[in-house]
N, CA and C atoms as an extended XYZ file, in Angstrom:
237
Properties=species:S:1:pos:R:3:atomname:S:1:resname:S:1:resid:I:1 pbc="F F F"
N        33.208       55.137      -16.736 N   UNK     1
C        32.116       54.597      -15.959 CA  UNK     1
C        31.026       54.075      -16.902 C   UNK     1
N        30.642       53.051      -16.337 N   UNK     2
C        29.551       52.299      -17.667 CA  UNK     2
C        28.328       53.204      -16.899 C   UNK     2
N        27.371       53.286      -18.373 N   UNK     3
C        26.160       53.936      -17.786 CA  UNK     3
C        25.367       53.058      -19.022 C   UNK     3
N        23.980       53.352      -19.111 N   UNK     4
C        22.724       53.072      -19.426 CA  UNK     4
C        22.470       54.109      -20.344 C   UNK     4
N        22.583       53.685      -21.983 N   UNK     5
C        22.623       55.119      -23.063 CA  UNK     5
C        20.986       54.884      -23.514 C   UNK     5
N        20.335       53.910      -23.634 N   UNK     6
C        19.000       53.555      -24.047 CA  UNK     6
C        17.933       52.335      -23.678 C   UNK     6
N        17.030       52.299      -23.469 N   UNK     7
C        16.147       51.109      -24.012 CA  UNK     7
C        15.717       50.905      -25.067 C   UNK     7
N        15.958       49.092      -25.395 N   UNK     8
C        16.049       48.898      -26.507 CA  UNK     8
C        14.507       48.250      -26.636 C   UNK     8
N        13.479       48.766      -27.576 N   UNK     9
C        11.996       48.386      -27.465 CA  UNK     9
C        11.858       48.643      -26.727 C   UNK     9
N        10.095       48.424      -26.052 N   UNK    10
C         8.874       48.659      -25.769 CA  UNK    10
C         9.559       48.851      -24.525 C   UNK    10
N         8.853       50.263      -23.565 N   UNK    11
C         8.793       50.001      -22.254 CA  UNK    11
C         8.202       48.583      -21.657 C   UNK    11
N         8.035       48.078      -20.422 N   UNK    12
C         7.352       47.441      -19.993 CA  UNK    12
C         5.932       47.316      -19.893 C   UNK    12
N         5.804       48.936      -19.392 N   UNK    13
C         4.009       49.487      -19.664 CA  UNK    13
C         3.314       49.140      -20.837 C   UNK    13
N         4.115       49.383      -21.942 N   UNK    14
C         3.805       49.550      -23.292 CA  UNK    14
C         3.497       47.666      -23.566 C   UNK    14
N         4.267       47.336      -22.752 N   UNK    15
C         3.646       45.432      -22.892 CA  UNK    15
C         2.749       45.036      -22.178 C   UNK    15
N         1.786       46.130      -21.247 N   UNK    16
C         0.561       45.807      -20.664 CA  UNK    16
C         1.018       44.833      -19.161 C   UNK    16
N         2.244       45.313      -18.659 N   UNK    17
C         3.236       45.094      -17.527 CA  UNK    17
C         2.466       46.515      -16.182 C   UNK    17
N         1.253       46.472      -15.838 N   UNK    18
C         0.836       48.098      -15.228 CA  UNK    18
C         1.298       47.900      -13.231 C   UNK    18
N         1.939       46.933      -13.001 N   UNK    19
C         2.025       46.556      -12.008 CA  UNK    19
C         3.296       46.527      -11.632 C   UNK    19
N         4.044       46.301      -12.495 N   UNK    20
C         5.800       46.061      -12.229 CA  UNK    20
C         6.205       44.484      -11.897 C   UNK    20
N         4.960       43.800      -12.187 N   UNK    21
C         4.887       41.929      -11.843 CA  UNK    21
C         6.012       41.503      -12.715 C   UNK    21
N         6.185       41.809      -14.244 N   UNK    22
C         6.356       41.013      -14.507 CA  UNK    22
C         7.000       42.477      -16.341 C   UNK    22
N         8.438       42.550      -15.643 N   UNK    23
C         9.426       43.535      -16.380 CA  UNK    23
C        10.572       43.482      -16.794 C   UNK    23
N        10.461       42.169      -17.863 N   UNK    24
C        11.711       41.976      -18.922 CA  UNK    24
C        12.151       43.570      -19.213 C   UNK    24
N        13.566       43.629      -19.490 N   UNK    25
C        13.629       44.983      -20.407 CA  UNK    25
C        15.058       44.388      -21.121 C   UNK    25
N        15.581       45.544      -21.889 N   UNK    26
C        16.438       45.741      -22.710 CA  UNK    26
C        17.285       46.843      -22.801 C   UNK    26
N        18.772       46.599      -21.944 N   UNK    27
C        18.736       48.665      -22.253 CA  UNK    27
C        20.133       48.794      -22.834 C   UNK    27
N        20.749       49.211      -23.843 N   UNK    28
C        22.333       49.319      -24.255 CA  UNK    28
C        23.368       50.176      -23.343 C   UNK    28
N        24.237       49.826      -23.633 N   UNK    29
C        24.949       50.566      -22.377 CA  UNK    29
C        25.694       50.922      -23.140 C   UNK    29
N        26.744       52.181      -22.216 N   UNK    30
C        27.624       53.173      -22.795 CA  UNK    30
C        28.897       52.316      -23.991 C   UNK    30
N        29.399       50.852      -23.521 N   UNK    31
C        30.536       49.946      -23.923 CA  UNK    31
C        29.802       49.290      -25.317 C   UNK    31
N        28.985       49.776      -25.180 N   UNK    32
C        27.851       48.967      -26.630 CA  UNK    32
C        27.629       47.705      -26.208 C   UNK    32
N        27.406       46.983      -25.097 N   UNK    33
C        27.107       45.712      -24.145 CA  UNK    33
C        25.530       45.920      -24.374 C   UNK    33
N        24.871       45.018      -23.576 N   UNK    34
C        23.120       45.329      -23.998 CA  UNK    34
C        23.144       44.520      -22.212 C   UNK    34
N        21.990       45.256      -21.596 N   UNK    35
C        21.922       45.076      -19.763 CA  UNK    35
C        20.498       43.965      -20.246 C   UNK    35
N        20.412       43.062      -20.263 N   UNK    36
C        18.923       41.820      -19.919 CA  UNK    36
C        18.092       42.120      -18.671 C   UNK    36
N        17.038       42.571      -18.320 N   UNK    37
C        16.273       42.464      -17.138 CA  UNK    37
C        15.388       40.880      -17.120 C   UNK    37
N        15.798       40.027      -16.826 N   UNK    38
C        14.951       38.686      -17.054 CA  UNK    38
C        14.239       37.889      -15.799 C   UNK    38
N        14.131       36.845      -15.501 N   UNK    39
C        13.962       35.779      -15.146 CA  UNK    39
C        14.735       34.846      -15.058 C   UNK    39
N        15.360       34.947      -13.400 N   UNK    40
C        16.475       33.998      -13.025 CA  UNK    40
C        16.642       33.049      -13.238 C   UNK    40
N        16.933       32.035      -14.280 N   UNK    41
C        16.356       30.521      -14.932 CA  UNK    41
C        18.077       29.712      -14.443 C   UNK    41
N        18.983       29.719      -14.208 N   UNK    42
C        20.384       29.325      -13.848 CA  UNK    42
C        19.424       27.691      -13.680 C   UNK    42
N        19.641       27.284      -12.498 N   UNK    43
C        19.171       26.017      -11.991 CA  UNK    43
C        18.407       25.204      -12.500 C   UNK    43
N        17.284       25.968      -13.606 N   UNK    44
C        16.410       25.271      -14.318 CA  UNK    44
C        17.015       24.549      -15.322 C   UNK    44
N        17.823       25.253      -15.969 N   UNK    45
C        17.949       25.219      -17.569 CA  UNK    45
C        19.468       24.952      -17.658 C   UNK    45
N        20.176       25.087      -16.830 N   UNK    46
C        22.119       25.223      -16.960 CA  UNK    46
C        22.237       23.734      -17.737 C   UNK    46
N        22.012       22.331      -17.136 N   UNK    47
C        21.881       21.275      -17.605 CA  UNK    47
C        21.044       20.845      -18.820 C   UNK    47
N        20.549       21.822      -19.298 N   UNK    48
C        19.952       21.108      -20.390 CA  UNK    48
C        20.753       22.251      -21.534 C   UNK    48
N        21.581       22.888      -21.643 N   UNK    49
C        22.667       24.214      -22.270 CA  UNK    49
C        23.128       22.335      -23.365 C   UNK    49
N        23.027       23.463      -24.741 N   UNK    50
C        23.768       22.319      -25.761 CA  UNK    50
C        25.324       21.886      -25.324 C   UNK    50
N        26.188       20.657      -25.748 N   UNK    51
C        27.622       20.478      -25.246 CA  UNK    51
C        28.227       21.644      -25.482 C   UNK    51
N        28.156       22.074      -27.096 N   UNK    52
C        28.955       23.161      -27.230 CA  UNK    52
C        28.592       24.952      -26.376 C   UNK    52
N        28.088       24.650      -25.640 N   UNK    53
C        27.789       25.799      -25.125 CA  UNK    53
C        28.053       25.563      -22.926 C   UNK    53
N        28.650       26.931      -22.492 N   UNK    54
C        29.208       27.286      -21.808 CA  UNK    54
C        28.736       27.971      -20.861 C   UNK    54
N        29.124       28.098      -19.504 N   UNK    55
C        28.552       29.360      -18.700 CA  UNK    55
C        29.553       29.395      -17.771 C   UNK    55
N        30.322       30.786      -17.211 N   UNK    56
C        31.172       31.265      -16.473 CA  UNK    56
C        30.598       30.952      -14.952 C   UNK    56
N        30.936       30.504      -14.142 N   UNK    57
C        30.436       30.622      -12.933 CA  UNK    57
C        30.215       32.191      -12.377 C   UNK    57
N        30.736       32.886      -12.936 N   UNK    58
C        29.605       34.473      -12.390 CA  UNK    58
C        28.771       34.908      -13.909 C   UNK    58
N        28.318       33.840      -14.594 N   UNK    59
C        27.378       34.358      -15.709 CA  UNK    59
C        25.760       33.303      -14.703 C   UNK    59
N        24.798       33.776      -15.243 N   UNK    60
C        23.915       33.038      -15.175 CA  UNK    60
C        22.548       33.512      -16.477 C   UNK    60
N        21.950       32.078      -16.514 N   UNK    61
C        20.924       31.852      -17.496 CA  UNK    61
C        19.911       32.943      -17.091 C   UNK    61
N        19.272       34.013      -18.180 N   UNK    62
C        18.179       34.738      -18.003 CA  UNK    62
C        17.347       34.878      -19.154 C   UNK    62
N        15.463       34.437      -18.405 N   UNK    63
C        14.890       34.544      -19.744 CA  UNK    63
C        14.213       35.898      -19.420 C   UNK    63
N        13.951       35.818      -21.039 N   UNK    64
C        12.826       37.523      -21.383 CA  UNK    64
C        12.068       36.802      -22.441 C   UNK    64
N        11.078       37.924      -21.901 N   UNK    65
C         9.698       37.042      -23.036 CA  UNK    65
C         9.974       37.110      -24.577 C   UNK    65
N         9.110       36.177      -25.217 N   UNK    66
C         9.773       36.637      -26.775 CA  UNK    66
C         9.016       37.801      -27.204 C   UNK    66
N         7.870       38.278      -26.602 N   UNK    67
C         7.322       39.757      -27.042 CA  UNK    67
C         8.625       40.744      -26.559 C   UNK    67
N         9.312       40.576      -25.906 N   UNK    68
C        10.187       42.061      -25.132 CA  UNK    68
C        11.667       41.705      -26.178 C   UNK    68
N        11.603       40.471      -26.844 N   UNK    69
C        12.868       40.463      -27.572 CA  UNK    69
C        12.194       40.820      -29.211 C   UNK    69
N        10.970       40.773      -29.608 N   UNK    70
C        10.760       40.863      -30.680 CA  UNK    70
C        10.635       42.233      -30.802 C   UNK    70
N         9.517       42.862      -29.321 N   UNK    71
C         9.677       44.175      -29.672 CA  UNK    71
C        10.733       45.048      -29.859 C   UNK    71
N        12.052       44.524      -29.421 N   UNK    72
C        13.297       45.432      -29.601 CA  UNK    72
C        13.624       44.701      -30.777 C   UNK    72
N        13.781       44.057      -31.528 N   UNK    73
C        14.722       43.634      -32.655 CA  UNK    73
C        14.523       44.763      -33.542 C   UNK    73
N        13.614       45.554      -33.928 N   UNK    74
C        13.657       46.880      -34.417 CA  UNK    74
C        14.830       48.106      -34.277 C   UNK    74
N        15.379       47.936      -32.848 N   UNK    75
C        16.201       49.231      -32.017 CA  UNK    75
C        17.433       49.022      -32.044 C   UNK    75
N        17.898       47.259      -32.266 N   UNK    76
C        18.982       46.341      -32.059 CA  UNK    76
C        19.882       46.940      -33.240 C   UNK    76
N        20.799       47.716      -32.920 N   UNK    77
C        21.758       47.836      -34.169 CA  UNK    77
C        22.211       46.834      -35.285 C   UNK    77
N        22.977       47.093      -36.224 N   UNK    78
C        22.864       45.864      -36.950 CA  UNK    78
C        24.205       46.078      -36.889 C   UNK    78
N        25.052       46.585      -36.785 N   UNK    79
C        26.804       46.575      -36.383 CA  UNK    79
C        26.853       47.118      -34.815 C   UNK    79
């Protein structure tokens, strides 16, 4: 069963998030996969994806702020 082993960086709180408006996260999972909490961007952005790049019809485009990706690049394993 896949589960949720960590978050990777800053809580949300910890990014001055005190409302729950607005809660990128980062969390690794049991398969060593990493779970994105983002901003549904599919429709915006699918068409402007470089040629060489791809998307599964059950994948879709998600952004996270670059504070919630910088603050984890610290936690991000390196293997």
């Amino acid at each position: 069963m896949l589960k949720i082993l960590r978050r990777i960086g800053a809580a949300p709180r910890e990014r001055g998030s005190l409302a729950g408006a607005n809660c990128p996260d980062i969390f690794e999972l049991s398969n060593g996969d990493f779970l994105v909490i983002g901003t549904e961007m599919t429709a915006v952005l699918d068409s402007g994806l470089p040629a060489d790049a791809a998307r599964a019809d059950y994948e879709r485009i998600v952004v996270i702020s670059r504070e919630t990706l910088i603050r984890a690049k610290a936690d991000i394993p390196d293997a």
